[in-house]
C-alpha positions in Angstrom: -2.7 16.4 1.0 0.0 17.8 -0.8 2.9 16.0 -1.7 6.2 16.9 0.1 9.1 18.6 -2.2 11.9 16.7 -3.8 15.2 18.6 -3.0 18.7 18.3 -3.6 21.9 19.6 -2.2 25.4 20.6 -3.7 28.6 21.7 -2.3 29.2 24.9 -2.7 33.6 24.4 -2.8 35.8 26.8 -2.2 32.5 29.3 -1.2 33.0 30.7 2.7 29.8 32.4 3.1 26.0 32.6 2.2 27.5 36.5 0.5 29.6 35.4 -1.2 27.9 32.4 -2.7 25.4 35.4 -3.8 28.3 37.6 -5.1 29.8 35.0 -7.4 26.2 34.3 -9.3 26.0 37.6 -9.5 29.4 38.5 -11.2 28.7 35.3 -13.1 25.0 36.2 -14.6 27.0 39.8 -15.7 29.6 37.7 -17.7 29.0 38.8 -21.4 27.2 36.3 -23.5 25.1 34.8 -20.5 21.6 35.3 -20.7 20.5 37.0 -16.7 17.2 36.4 -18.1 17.4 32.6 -17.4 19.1 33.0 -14.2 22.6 31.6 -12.8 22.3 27.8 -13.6 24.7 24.8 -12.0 26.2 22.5 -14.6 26.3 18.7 -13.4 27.0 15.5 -15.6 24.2 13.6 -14.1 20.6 13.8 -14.8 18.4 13.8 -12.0 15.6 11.1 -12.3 13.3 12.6 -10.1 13.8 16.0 -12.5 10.0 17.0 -12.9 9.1 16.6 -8.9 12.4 18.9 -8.0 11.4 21.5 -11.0 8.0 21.2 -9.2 8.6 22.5 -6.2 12.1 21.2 -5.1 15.2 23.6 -4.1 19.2 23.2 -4.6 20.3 23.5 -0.8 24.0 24.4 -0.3 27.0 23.1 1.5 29.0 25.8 2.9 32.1 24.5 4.5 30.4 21.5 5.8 26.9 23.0 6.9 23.7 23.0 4.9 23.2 26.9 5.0 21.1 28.6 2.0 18.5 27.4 -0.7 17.6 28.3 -3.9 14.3 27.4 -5.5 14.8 25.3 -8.7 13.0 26.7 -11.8 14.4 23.9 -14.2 16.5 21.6 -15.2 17.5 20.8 -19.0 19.9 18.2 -21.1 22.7 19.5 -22.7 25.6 18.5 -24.7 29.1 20.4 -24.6 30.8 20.8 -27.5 33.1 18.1 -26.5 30.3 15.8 -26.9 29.6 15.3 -22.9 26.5 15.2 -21.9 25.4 17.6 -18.7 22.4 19.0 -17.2 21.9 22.6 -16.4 19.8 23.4 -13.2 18.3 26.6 -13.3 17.8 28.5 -9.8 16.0 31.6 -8.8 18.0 34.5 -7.6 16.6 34.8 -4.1 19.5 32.7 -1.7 17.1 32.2 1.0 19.3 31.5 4.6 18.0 28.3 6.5 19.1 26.8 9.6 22.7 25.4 10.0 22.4 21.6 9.5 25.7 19.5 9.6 26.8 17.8 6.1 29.0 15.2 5.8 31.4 16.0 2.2 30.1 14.5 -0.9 30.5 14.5 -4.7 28.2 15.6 -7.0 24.6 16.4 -5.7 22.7 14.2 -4.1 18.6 13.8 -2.6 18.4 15.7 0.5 16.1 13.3 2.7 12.9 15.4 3.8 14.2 14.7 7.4 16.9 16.6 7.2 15.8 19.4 5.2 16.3 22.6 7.6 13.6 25.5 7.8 13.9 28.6 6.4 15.4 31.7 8.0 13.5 34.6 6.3 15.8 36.8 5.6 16.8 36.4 2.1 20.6 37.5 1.1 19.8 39.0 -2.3 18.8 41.7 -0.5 22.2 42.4 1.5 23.7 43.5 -1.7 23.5 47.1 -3.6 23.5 47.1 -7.2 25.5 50.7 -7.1 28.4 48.8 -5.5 30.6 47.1 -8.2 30.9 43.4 -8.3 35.1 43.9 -7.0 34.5 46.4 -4.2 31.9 44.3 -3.1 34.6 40.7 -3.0 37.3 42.9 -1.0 34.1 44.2 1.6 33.4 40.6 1.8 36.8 39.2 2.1 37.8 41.8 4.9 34.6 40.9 6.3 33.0 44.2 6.1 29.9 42.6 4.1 
């Protein structure tokens, strides 16, 4: 029997869609100076204790104005220290933002253990794949705030 994942969910603020929670990790992995090779990470002061079950096989779920919506599968999560002397963690994520059912989330701060009963199921269509690399990052933001993406 395997054991069951170890996941953890994050408000994605200010974010209005699944899109264009995709579109700003996009534009942000083709900032100079970060490395697309590790993939988009999510900077958070706290550590989490259960770090080597999530990097096992746990995901990040998002908050999208107040609904659980998309996932991303965590690859890992290391210690850092700003230059300000603040210690933060940096959770890595793989690129795919796989859609799952709608499940209603109370607001939060931080990130928190998503309890394996309400972890929603998968809708397998996977948003990375909505977007076209010949499109520039801008266009695509206007497409998506006119709704047209």
């Amino acid at each position: 029997m395997s054991e069951s994942p170890v996941n953890i969910v994050k408000l994605a603020v200010g974010i209005q869609s699944v899109e264009e929670l995709a579109l700003i990790q996009r534009r942000f992995l083709s900032q100079p100076g970060i490395d697309a090779n590790r993939g988009f990470y999510h900077s958070t002061k706290l550590m989490p204790k259960k770090h080597e079950a999530i990097v096992k096989s746990g995901s990040l779920y998002w908050v999208i104005k107040g609904v659980i919506c998309a996932r991303q599968k965590i690859l890992s999560i290391t210690k850092q220290e700003d230059p300000d002397g603040i210690k933060r963690c940096k959770i890595f994520l793989d690129n795919s933002i796989i859609k799952t059912a709608p499940v209603r989330k109370k607001p939060f701060q931080g990130w928190r253990y998503l309890k394996k009963n309400r972890t929603p199921a998968d809708i397998t269509d996977p948003v990375t794949t909505t977007f076209d690399d010949d499109i520039p990052l801008k266009v695509q933001q206007q497409l998506l705030e006119v709704g047209l993406l």
